[in-house]
C-alpha positions in Angstrom: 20.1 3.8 24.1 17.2 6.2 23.1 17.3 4.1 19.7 16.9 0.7 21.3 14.2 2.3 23.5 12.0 3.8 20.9 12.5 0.6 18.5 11.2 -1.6 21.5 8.2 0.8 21.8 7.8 1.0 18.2 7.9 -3.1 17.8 5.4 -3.8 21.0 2.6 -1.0 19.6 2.9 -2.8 16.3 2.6 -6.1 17.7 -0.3 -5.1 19.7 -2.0 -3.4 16.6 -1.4 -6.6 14.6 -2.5 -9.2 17.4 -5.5 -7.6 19.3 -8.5 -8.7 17.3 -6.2 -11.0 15.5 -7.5 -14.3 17.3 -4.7 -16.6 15.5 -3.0 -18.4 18.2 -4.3 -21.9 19.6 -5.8 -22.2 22.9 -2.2 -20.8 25.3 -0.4 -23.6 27.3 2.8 -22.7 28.8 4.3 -24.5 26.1 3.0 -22.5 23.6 3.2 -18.7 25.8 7.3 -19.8 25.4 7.0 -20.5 21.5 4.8 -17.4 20.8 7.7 -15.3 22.5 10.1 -17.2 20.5 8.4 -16.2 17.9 7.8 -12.7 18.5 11.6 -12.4 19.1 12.4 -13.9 15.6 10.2 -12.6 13.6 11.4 -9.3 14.8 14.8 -10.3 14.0 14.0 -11.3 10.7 12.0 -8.1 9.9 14.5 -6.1 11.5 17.5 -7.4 9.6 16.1 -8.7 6.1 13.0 -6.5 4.9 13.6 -3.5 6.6 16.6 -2.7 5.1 14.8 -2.7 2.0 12.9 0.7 2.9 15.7 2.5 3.5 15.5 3.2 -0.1 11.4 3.3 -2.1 10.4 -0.5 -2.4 8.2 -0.9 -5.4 5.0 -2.1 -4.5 5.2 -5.4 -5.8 8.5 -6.1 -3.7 6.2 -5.0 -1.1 3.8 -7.8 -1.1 6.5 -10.4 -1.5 7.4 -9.1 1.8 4.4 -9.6 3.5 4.0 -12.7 1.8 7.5 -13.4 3.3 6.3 -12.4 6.7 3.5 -14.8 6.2 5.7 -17.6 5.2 8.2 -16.8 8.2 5.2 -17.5 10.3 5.2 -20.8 9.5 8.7 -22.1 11.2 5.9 -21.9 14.4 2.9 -23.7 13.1 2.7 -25.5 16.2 1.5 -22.0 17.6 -1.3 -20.7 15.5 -4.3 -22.2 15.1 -4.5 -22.5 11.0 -0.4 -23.2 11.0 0.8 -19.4 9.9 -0.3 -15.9 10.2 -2.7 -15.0 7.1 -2.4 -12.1 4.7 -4.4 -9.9 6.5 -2.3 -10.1 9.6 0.8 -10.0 7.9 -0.1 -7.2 6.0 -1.1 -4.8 9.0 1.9 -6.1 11.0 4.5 -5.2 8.1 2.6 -2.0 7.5 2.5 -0.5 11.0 5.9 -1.3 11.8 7.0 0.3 8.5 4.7 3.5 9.3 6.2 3.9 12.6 9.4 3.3 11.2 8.7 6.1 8.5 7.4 8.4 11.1 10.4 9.1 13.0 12.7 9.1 9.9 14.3 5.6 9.7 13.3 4.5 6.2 11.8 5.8 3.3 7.8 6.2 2.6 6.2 2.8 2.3 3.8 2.0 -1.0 0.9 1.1 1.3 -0.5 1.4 5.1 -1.8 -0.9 7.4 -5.4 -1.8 6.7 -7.8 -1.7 9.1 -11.8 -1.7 9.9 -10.9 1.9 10.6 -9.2 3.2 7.7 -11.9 1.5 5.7 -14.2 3.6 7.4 -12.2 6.9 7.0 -12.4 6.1 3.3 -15.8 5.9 3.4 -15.6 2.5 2.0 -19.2 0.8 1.9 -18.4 -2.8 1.8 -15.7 -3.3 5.1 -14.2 -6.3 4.9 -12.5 -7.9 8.3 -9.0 -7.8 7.5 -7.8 -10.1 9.9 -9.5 -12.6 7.2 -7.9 -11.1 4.6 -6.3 -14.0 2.3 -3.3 -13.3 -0.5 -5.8 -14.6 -3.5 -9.1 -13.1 -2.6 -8.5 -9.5 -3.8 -9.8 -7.9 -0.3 -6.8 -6.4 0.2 -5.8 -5.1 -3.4 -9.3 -3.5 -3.5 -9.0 -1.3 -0.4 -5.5 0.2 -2.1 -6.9 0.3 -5.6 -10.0 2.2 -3.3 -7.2 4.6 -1.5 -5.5 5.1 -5.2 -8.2 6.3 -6.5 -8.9 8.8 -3.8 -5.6 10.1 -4.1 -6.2 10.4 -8.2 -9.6 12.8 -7.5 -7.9 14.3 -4.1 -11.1 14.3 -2.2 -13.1 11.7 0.3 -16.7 12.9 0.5 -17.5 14.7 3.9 -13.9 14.8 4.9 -11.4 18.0 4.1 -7.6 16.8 4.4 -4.9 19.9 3.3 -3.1 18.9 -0.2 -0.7 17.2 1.7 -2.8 14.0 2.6 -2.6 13.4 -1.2 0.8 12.8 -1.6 0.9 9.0 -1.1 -0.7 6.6 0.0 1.1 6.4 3.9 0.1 10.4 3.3 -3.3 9.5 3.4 -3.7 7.1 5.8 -1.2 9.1 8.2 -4.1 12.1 7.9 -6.8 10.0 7.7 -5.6 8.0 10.9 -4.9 11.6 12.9 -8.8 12.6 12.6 -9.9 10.1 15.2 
């Protein structure tokens, strides 16, 4: 019972993190409030019972992507809900990503290759150029630049004007997870 509870909380502070600023859903009708919760539902079933799995072993990083990517083609069963017909990258890249850190935090799967990115991990990495990543898109490199950013941090194990123990430099999640504590 403690399980299902913590995996419900889990699942709503990761939906909330995803959707907040997200702005992806057409104007709400009841019709569409019933779809968006039939959505929710599945996509949590389909995360919950094919990708995340996966993690309970390392995922390589490109088998990463594909499942975003496969988060953002799930999206698209409900068209009829979002205002551009699917979720975009950028929110299918922080949704997969926060679930799996939570999911990594209290020991269910394995350490994920990347973390969910955000205005404010941008900012913790001092990153100059912030991008808004819920208009993040597959092909436009936004994304890959903010990990290549991260991977390179890790590599010289320092972020100007910030001390993090040796710890934070283990992986990426490492990183973020310190990073994202500071606040």
């Amino acid at each position: 019972m403690r399980d299902i509870f913590l995996n419900n909380e889990l699942w709503g502070l990761t939906m909330l993190g995803a959707f907040q600023r997200a702005y992806c859903y057409k104007p709400t009708t009841k019709t569409l409030e019933k779809r968006k919760s039939e959505f929710k539902s599945a996509l949590r079933l389909h995360i919950d019972t094919k990708i995340l799995p996966e993690y309970k072993s390392e995922v390589l990083e490109s088998k990463h992507i594909e499942n975003i990517v496969e988060v953002l083609e799930f999206s698209k069963k409900y068209a009829d809900i979002f205002s551009r017909g699917s979720l975009n990258f950028g929110i299918s890249q922080k949704l997969l990503n926060l679930y799996l850190k939570y999911q990594w935090v209290v020991g269910n799967i394995e350490r994920p290759p990347h973390f969910p990115v955000d205005r404010i991990i941008q900012e913790r990495l001092n990153i100059k150029d912030i991008q808004p990543w819920t208009q993040f898109d597959l092909t436009d490199g936004k994304y890959y630049y903010v990990i290549a950013y991260a991977k390179q941090v890790l590599k010289d194990k320092k972020i100007p004007k910030i001390e993090l123990p040796e710890a934070a430099f283990e992986s990426l999640a490492d990183l973020e997870l310190h990073l994202f504590n500071r606040r």
